[in-house]
PQR file with spaces between the fields and no chain letter, atoms N, CA, C, O and H, PARSE charges and radii, in Angstrom:
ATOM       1  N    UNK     1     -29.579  -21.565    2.114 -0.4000 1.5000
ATOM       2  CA   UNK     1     -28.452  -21.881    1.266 -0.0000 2.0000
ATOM       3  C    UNK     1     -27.786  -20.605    0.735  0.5500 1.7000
ATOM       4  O    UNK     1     -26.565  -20.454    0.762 -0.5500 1.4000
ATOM       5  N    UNK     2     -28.718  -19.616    0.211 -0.4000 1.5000
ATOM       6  CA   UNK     2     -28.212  -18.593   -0.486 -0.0000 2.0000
ATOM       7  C    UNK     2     -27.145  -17.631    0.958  0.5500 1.7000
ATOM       8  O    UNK     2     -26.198  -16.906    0.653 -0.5500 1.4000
ATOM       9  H    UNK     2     -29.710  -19.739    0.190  0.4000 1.0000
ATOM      10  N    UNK     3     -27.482  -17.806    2.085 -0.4000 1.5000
ATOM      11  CA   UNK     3     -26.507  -17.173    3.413 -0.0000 2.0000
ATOM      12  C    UNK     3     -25.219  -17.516    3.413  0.5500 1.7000
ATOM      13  O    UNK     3     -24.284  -16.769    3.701 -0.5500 1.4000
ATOM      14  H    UNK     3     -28.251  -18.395    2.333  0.4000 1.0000
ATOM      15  N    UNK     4     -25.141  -18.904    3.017 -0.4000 1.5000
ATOM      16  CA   UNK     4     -24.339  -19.982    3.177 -0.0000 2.0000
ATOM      17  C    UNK     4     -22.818  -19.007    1.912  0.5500 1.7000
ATOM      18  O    UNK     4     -21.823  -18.302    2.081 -0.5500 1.4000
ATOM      19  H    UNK     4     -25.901  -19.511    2.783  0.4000 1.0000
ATOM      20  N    UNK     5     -23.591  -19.623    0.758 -0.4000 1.5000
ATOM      21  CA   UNK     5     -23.009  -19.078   -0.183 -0.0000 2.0000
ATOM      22  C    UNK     5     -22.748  -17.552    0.150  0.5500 1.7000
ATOM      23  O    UNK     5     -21.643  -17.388   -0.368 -0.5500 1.4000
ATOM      24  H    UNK     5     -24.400  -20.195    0.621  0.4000 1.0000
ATOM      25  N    UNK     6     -23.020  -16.637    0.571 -0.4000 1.5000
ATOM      26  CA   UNK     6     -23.031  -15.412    0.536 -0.0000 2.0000
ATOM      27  C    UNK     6     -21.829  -15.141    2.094  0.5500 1.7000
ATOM      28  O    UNK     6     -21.108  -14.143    2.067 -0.5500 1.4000
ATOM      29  H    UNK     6     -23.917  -16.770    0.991  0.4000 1.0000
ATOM      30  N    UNK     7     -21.771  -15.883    3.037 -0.4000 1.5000
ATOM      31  CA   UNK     7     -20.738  -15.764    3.740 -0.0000 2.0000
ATOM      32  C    UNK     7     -19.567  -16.506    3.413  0.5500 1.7000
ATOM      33  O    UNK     7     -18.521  -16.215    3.993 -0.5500 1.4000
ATOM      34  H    UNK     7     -22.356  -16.694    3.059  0.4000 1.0000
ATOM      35  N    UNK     8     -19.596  -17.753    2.266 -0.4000 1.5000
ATOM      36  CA   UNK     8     -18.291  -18.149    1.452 -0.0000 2.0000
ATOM      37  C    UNK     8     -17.855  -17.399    0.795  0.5500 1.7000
ATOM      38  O    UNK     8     -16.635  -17.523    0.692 -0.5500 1.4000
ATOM      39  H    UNK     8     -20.446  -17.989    1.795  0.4000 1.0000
ATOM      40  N    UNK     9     -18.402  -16.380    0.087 -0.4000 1.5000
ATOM      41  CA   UNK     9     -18.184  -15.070   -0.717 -0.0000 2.0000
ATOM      42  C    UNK     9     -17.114  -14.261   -0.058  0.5500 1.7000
ATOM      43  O    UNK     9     -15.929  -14.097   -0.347 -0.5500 1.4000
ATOM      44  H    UNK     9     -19.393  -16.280    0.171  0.4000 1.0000
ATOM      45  N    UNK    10     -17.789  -13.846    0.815 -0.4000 1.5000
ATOM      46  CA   UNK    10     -16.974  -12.724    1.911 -0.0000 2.0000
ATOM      47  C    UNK    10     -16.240  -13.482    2.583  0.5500 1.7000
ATOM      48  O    UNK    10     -15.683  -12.586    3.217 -0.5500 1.4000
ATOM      49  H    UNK    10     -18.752  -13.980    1.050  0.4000 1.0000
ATOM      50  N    UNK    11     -15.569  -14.833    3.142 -0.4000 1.5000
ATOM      51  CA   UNK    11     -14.657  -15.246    2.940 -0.0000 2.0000
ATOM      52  C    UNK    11     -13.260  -15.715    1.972  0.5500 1.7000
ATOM      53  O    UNK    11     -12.076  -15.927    2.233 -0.5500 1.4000
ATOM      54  H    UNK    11     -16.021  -15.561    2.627  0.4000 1.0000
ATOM      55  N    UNK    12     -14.004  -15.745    0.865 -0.4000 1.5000
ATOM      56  CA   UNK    12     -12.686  -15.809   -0.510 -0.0000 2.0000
ATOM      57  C    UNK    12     -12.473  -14.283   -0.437  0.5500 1.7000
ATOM      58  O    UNK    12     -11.365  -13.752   -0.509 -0.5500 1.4000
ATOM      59  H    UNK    12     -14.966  -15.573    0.652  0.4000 1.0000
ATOM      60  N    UNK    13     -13.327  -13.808   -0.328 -0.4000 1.5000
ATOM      61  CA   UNK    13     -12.987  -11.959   -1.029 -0.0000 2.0000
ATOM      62  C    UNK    13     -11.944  -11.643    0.282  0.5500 1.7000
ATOM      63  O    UNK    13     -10.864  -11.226   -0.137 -0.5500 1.4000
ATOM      64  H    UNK    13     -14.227  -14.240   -0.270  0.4000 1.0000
ATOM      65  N    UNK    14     -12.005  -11.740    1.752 -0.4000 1.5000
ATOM      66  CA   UNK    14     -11.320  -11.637    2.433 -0.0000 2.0000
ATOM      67  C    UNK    14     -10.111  -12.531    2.701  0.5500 1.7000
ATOM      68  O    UNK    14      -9.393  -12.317    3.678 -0.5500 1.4000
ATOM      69  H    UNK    14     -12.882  -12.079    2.092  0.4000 1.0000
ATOM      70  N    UNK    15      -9.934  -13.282    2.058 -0.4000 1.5000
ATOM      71  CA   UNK    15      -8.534  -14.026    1.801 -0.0000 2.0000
ATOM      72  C    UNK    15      -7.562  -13.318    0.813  0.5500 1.7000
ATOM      73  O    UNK    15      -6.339  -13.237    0.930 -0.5500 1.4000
ATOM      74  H    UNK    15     -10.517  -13.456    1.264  0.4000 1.0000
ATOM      75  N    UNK    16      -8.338  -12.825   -0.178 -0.4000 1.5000
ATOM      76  CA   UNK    16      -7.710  -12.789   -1.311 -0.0000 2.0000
ATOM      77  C    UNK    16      -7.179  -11.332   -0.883  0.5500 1.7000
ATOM      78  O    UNK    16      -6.190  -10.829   -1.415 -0.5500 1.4000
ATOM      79  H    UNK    16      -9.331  -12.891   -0.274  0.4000 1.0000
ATOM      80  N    UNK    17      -7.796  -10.812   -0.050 -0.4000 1.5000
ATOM      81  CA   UNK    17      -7.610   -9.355   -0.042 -0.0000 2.0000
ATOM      82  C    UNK    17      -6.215   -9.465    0.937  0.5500 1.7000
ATOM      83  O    UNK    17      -5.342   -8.598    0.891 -0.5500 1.4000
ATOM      84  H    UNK    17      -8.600  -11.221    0.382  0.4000 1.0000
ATOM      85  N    UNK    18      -6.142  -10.535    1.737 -0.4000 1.5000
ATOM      86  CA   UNK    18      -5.229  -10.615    3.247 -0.0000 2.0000
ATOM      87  C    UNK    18      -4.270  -10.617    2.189  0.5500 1.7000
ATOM      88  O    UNK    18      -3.595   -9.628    1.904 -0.5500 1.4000
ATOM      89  H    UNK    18      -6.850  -11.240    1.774  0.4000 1.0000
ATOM      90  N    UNK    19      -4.166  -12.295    1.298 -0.4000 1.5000
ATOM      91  CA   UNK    19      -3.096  -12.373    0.332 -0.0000 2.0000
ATOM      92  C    UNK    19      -2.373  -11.596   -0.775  0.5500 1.7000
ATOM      93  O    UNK    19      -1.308  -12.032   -1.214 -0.5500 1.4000
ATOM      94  H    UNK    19      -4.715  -13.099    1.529  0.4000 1.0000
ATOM      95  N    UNK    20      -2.998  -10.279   -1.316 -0.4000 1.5000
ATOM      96  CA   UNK    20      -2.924   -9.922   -1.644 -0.0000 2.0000
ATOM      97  C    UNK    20      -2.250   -8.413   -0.959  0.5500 1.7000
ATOM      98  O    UNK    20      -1.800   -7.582   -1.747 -0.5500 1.4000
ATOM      99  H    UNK    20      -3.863   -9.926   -0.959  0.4000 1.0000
ATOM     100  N    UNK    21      -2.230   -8.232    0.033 -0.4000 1.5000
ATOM     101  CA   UNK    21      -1.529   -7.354    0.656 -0.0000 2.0000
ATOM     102  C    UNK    21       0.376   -7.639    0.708  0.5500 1.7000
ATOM     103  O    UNK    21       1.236   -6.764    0.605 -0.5500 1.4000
ATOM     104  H    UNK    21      -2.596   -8.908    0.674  0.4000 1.0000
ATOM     105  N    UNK    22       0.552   -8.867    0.864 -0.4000 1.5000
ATOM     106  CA   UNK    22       1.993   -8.896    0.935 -0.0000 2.0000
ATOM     107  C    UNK    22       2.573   -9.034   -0.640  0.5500 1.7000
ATOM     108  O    UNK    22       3.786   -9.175   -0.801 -0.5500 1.4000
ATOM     109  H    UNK    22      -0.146   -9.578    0.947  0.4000 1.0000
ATOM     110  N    UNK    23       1.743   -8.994   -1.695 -0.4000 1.5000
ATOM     111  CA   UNK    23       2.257   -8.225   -3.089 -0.0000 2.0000
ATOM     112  C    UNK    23       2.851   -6.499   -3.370  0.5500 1.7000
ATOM     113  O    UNK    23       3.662   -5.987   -4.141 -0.5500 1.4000
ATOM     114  H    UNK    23       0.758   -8.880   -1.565  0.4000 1.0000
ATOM     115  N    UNK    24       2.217   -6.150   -2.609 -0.4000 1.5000
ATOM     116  CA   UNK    24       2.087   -4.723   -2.354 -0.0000 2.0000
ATOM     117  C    UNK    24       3.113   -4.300   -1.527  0.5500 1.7000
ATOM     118  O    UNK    24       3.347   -3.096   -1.423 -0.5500 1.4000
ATOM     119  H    UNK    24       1.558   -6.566   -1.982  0.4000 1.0000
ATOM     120  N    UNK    25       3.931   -5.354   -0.761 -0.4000 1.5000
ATOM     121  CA   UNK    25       4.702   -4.819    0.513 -0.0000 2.0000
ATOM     122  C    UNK    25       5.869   -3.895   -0.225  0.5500 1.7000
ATOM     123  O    UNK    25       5.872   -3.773   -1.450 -0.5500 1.4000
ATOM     124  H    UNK    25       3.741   -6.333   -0.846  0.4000 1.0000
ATOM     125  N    UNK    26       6.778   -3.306    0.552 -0.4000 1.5000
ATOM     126  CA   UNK    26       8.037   -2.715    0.158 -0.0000 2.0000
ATOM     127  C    UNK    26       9.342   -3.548    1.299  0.5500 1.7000
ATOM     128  O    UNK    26       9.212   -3.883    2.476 -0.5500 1.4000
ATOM     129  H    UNK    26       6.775   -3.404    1.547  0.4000 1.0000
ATOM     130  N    UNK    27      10.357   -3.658    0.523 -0.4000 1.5000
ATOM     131  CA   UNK    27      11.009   -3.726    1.181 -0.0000 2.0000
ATOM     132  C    UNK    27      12.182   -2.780    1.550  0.5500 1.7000
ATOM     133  O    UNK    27      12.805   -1.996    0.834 -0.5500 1.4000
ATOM     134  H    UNK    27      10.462   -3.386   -0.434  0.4000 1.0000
ATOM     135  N    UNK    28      12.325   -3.113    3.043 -0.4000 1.5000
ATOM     136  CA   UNK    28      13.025   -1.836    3.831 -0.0000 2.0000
ATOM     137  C    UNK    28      14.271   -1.609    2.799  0.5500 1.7000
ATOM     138  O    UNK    28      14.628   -2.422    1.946 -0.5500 1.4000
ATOM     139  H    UNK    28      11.818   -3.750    3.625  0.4000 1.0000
ATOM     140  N    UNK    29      14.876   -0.288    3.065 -0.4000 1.5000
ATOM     141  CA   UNK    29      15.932    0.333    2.254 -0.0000 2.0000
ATOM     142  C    UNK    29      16.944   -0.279    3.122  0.5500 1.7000
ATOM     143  O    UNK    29      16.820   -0.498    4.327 -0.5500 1.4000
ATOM     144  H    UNK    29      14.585    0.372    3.758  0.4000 1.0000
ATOM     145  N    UNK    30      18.354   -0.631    2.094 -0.4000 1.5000
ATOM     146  CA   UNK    30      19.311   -1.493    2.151 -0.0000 2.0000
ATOM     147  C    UNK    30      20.574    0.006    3.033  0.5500 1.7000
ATOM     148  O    UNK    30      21.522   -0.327    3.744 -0.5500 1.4000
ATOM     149  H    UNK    30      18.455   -0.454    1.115  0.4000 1.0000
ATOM     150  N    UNK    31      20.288    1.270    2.780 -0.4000 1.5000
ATOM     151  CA   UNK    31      20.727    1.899    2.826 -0.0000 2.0000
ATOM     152  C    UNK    31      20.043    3.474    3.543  0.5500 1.7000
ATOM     153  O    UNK    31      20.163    4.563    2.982 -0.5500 1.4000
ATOM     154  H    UNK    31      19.518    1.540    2.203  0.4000 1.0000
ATOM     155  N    UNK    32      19.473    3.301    4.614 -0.4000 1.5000
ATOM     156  CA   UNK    32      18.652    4.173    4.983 -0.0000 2.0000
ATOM     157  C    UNK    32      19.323    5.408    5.395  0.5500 1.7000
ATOM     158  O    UNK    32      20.473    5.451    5.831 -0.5500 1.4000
ATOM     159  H    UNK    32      19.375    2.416    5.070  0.4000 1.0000
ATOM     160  N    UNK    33      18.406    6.581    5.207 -0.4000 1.5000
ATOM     161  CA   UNK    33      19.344    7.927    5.606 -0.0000 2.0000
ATOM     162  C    UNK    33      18.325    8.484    6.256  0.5500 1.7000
ATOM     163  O    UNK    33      17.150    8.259    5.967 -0.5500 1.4000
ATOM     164  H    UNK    33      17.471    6.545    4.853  0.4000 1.0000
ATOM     165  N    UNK    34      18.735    9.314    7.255 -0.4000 1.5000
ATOM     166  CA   UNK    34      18.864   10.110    8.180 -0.0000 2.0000
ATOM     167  C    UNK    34      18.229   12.000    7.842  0.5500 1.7000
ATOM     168  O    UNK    34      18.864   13.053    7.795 -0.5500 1.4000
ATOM     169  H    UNK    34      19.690    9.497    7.490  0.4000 1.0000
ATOM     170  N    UNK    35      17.216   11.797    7.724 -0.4000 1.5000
ATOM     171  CA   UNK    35      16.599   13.048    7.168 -0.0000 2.0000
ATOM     172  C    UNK    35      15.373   13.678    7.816  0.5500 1.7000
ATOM     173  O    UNK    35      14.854   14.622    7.220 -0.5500 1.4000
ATOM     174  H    UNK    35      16.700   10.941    7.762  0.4000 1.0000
ATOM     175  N    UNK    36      14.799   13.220    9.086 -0.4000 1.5000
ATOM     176  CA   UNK    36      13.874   14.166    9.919 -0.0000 2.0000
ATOM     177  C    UNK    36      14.627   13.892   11.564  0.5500 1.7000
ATOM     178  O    UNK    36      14.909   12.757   11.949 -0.5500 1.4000
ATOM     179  H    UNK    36      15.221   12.453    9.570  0.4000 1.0000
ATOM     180  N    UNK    37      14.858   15.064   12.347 -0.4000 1.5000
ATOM     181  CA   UNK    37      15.623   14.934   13.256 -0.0000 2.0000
ATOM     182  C    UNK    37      14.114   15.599   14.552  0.5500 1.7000
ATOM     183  O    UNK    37      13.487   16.635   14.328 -0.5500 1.4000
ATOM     184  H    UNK    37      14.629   15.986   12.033  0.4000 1.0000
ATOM     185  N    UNK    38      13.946   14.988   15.384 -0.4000 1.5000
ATOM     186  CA   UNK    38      12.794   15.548   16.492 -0.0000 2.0000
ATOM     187  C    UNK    38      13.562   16.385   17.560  0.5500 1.7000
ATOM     188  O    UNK    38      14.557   15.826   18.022 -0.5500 1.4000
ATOM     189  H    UNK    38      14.455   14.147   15.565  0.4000 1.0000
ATOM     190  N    UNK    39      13.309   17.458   17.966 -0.4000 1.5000
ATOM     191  CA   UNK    39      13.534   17.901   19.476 -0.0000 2.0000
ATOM     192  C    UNK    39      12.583   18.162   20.216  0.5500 1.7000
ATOM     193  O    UNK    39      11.501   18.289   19.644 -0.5500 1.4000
ATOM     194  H    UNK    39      12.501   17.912   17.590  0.4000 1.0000
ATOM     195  N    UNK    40      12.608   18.316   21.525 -0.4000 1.5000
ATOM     196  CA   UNK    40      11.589   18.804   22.159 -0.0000 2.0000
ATOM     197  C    UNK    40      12.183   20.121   23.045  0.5500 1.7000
ATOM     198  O    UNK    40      13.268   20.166   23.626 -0.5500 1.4000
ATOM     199  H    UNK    40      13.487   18.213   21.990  0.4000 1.0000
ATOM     200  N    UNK    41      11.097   21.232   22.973 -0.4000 1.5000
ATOM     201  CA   UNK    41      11.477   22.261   23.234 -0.0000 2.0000
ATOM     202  C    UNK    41      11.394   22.638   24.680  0.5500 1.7000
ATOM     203  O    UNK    41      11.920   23.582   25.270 -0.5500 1.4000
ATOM     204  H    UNK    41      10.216   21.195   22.502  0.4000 1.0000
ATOM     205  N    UNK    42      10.532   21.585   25.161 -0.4000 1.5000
ATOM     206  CA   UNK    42      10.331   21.418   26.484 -0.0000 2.0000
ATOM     207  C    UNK    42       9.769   20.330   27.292  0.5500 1.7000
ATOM     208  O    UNK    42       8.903   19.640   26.754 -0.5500 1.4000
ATOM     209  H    UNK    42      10.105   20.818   24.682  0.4000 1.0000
ATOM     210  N    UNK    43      10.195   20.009   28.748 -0.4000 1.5000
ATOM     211  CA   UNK    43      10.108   18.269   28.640 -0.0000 2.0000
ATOM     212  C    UNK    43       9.557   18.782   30.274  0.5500 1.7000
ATOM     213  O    UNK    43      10.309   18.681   31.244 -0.5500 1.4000
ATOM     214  H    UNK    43      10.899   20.569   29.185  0.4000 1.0000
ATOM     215  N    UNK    44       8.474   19.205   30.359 -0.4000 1.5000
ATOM     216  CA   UNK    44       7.815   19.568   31.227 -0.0000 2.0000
ATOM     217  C    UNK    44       6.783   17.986   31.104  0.5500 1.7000
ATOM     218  O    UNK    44       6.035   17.821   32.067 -0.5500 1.4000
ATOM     219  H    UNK    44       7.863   19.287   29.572  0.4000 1.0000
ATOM     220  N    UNK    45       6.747   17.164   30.276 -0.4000 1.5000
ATOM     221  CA   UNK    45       6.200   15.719   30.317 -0.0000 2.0000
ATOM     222  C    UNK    45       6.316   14.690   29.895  0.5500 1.7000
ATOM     223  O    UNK    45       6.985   14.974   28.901 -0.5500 1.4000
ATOM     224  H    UNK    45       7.355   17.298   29.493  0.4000 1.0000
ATOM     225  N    UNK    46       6.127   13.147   29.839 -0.4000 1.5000
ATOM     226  CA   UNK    46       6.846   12.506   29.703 -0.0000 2.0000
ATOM     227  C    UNK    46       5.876   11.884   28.088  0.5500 1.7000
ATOM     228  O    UNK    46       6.484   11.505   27.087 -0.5500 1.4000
ATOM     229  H    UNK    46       5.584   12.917   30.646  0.4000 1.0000
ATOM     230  N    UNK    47       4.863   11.903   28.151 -0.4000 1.5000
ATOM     231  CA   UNK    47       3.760   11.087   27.219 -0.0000 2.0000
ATOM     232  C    UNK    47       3.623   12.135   26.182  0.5500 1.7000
ATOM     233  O    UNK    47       2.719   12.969   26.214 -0.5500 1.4000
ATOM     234  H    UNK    47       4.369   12.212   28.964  0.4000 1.0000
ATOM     235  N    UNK    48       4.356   12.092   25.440 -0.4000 1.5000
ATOM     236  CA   UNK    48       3.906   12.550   24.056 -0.0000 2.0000
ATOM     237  C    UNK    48       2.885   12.239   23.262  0.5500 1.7000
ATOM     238  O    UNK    48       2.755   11.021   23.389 -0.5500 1.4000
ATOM     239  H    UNK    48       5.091   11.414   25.414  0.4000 1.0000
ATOM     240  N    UNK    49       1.849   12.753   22.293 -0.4000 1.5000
ATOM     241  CA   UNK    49       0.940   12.154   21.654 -0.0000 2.0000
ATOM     242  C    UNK    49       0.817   12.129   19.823  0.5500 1.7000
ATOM     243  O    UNK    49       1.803   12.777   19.472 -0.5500 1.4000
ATOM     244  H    UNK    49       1.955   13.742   22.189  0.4000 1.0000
ATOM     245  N    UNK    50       0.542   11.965   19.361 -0.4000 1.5000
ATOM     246  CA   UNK    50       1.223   11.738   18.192 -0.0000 2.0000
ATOM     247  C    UNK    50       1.406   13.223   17.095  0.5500 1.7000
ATOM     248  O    UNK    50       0.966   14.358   17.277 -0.5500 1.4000
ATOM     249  H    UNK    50      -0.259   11.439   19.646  0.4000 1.0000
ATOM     250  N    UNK    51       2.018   12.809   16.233 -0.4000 1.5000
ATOM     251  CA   UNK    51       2.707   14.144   15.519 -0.0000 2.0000
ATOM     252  C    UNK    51       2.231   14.321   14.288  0.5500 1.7000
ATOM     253  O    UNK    51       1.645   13.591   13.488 -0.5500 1.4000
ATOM     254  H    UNK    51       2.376   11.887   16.085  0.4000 1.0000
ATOM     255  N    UNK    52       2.544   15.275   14.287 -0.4000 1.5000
ATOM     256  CA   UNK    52       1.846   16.369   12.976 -0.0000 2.0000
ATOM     257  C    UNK    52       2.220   17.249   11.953  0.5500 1.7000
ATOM     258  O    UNK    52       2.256   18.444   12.250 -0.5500 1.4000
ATOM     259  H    UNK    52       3.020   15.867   14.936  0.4000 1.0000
ATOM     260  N    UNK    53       2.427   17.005   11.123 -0.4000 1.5000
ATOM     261  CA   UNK    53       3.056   17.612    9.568 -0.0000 2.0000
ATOM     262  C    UNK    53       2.762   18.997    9.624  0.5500 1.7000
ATOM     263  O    UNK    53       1.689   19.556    9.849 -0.5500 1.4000
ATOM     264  H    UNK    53       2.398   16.035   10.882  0.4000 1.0000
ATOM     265  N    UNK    54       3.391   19.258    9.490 -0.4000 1.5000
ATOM     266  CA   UNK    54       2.102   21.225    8.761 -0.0000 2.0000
ATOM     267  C    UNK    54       3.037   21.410    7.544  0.5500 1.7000
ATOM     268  O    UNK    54       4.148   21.932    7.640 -0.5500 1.4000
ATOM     269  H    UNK    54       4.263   18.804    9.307  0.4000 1.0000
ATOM     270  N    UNK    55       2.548   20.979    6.479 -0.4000 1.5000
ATOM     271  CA   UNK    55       3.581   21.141    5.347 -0.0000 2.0000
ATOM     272  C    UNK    55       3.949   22.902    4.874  0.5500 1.7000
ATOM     273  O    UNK    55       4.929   23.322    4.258 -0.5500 1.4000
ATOM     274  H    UNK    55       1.646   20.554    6.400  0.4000 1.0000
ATOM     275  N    UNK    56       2.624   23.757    5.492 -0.4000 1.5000
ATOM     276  CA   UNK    56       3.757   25.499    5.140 -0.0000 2.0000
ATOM     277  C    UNK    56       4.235   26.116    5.404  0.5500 1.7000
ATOM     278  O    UNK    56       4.271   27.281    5.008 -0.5500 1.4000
ATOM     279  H    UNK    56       1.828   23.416    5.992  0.4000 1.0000
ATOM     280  N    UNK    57       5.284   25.213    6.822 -0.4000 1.5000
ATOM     281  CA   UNK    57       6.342   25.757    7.469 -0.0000 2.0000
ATOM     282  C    UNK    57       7.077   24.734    7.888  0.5500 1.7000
ATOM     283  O    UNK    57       7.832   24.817    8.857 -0.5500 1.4000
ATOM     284  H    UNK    57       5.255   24.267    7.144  0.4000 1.0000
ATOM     285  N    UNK    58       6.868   23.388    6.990 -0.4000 1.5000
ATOM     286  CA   UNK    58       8.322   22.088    7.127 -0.0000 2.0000
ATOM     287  C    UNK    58       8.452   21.945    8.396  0.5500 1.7000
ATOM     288  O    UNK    58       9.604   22.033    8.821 -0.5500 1.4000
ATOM     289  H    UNK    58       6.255   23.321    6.203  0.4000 1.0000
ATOM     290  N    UNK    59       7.172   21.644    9.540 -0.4000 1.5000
ATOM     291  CA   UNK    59       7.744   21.166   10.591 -0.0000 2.0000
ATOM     292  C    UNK    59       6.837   20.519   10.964  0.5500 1.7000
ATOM     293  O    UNK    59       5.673   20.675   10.597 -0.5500 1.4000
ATOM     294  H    UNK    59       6.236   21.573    9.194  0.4000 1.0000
ATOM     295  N    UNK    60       7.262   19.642   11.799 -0.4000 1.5000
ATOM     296  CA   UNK    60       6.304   18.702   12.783 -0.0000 2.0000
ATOM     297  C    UNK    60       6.266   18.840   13.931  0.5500 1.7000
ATOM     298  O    UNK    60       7.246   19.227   14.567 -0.5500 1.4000
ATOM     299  H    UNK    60       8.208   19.515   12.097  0.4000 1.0000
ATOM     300  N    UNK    61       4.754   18.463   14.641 -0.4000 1.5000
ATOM     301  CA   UNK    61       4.605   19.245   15.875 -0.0000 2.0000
ATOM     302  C    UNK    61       4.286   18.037   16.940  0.5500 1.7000
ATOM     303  O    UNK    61       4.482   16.937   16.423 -0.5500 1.4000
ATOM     304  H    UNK    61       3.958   18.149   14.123  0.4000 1.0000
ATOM     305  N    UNK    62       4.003   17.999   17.809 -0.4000 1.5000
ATOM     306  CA   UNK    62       3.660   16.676   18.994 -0.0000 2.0000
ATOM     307  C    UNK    62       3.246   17.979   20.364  0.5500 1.7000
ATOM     308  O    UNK    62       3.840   19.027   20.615 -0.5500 1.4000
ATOM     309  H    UNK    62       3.844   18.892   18.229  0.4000 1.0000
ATOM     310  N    UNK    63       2.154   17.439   20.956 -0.4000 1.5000
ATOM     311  CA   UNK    63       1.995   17.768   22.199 -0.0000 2.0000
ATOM     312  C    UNK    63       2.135   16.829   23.496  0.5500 1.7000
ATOM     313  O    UNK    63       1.865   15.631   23.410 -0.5500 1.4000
ATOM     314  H    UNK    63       1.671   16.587   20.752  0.4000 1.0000
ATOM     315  N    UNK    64       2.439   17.241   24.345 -0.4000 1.5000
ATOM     316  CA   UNK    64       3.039   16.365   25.762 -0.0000 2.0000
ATOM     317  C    UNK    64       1.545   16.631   26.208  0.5500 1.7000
ATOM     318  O    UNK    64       0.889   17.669   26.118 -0.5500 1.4000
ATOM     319  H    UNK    64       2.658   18.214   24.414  0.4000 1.0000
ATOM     320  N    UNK    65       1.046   14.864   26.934 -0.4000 1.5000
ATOM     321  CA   UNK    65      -0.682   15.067   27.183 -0.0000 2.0000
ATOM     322  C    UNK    65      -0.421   14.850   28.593  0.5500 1.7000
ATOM     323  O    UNK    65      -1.356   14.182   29.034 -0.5500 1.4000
ATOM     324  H    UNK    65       1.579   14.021   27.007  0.4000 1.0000
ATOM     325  N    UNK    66       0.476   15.125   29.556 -0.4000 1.5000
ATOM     326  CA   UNK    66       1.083   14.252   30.410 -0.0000 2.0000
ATOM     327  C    UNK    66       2.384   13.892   31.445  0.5500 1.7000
ATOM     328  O    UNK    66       3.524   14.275   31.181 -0.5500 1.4000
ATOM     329  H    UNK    66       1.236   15.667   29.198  0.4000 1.0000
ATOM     330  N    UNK    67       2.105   13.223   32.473 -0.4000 1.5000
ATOM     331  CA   UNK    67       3.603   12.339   33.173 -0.0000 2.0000
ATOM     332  C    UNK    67       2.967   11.286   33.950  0.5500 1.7000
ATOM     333  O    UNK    67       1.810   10.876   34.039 -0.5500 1.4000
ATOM     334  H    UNK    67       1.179   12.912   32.688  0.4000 1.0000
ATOM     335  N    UNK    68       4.465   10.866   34.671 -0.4000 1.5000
ATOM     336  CA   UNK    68       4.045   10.062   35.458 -0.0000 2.0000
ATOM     337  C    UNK    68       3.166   10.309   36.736  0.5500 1.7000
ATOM     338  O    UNK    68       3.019    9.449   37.603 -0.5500 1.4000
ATOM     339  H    UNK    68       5.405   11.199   34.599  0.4000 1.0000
ATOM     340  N    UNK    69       2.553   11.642   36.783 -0.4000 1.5000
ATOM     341  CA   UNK    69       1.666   11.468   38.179 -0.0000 2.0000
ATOM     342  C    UNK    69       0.370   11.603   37.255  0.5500 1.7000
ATOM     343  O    UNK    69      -0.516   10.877   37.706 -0.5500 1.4000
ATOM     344  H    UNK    69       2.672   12.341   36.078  0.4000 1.0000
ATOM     345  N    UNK    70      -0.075   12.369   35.987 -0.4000 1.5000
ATOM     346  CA   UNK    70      -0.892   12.576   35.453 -0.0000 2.0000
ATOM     347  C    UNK    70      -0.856   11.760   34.107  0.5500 1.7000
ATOM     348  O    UNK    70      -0.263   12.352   33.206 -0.5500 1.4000
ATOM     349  H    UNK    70       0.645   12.959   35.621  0.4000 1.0000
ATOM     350  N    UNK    71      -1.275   10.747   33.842 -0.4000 1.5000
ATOM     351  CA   UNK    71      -0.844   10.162   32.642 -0.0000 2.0000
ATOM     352  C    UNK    71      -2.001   11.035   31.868  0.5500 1.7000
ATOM     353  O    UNK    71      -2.134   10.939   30.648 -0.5500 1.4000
ATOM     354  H    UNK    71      -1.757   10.266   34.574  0.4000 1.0000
């Protein structure tokens, strides 16, 4: 019995937690602006992999892992 009860537990606690996430949401800006611009300095590939802040020189970085013969 006490299992029983103890996986109803961790079911309310995981509801409440699901429901409780769309309190928290934001909603998108009515008026969005245009303030990080990407280039690539070289397109020697096609698969980019994800990007990277370095906040003590204000830039973001991405490495190419890749193409279409080498994914």
């Amino acid at each position: 019995m006490t299992k029983i009860k103890s996986h109803k537990s961790l079911f309310v606690a995981m509801l409440l937690t699901v429901s409780a996430t769309g309190v928290f949401a934001q909603a998108p800006s009515a008026t969005p602006v245009l303030d990080v611009q990407y280039t690539m300095n070289a397109f020697d590939g096609t698969n980019a992999t994800a990007v990277v802040y370095v906040p003590g020189k204000d830039l973001y970085v991405t490495v190419i892992a890749g193409n279409n013969d080498f994914p």
